[in-house]
C-alpha positions as CSV (number, residue, x, y, z in Angstrom):
1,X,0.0,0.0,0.0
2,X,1.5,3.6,-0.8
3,X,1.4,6.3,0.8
4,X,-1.0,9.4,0.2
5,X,0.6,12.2,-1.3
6,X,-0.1,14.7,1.8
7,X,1.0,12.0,4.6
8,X,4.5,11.8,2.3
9,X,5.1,15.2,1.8
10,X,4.2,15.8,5.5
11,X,7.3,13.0,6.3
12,X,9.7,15.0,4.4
13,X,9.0,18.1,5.8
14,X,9.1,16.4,9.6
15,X,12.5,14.8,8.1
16,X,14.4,18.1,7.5
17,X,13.2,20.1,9.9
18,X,14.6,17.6,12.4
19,X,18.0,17.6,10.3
20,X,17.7,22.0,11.2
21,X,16.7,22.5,7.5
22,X,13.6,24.6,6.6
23,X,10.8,23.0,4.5
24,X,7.6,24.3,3.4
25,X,4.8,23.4,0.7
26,X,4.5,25.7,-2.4
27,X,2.1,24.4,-3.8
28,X,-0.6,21.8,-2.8
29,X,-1.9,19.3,-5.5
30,X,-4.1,16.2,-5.0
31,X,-3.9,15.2,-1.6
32,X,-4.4,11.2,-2.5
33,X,-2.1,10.8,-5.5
34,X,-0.4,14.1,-6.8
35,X,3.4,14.2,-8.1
36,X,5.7,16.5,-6.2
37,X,8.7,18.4,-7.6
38,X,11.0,19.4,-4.6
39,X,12.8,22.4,-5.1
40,X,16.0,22.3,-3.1
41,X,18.0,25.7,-1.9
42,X,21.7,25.4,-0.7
43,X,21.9,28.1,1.6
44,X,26.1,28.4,1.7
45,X,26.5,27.6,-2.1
46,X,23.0,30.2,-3.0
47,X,22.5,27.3,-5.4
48,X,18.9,25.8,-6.3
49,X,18.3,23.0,-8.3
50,X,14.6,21.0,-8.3
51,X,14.0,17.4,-8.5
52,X,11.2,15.7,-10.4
53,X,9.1,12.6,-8.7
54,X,8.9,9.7,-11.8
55,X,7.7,6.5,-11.6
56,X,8.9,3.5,-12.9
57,X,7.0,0.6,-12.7
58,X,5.9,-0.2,-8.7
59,X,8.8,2.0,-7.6
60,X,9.6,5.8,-6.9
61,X,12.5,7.5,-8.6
62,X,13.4,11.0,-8.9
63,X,15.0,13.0,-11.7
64,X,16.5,16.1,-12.0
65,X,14.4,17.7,-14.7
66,X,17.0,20.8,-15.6
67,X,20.3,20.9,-15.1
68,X,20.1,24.9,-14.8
69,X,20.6,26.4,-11.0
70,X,19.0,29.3,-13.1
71,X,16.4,31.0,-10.6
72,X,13.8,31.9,-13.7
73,X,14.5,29.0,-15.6
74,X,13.4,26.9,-12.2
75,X,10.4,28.8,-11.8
76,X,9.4,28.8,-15.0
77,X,9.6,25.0,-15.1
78,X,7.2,24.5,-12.0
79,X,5.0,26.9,-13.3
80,X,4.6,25.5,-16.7
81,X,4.4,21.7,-14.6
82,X,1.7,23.4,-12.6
83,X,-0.2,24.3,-15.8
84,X,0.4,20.6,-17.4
85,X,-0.9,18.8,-13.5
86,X,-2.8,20.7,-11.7
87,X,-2.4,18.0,-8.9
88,X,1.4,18.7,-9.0
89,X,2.8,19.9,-5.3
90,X,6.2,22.0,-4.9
91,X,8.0,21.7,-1.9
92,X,10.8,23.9,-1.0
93,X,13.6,23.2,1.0
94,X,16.2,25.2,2.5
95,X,19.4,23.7,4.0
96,X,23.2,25.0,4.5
97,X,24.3,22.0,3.0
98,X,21.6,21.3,0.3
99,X,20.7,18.1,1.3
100,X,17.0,17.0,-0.4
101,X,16.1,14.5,2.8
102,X,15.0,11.9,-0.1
103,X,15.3,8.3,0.8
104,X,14.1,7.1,-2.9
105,X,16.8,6.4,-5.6
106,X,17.7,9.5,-7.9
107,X,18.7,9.6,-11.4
108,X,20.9,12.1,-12.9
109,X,20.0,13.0,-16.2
């Protein structure tokens, strides 16, 4: 059985605030099944880069959607994500040390 979408994002957030990060939703999408895109700030390095939830097969994976660390060009793609899935949630996270909290498996594109 997997997790609602609201009781996940809920772990994460619990997850890095306990590492002495800040997290915070965005954006809210469908509560039961919605994708997320996280988007992670580096607070040392003023670096952002986002992460993209994609399934494959019965598991989770993430991506990294852009490779830019390009503020605009971030926002920009969330927004025009937002506009594609209306169920999509962005979280944000803010650590010193840019950590993303993820336990899944991530794939560098």
């Amino acid at each position: 059985m997997l997790l609602s979408t609201d009781l996940w994002v809920s772990a994460l957030i619990r997850r890095a605030e306990m590492a002495g990060a800040f997290a915070y939703v965005l954006k809210r999408g469908d509560a039961q099944a919605g994708a997320v895109v996280l988007k992670i700030t580096h607070l040392r390095d003023r670096e952002t880069f986002i992460l993209r939830q994609a399934n494959a097969g019965d598991e989770t994976q993430w991506i990294k959607p852009i490779a830019s660390h390009d503020p605009d060009a971030i926002e920009t793609y969330i927004e025009r994500e937002r506009r594609f899935d209306s169920d999509l949630w962005v979280v944000e996270i803010e650590d010193t040390e840019g950590r993303h909290f993820l336990t899944e498996k991530i794939q560098l594109l």
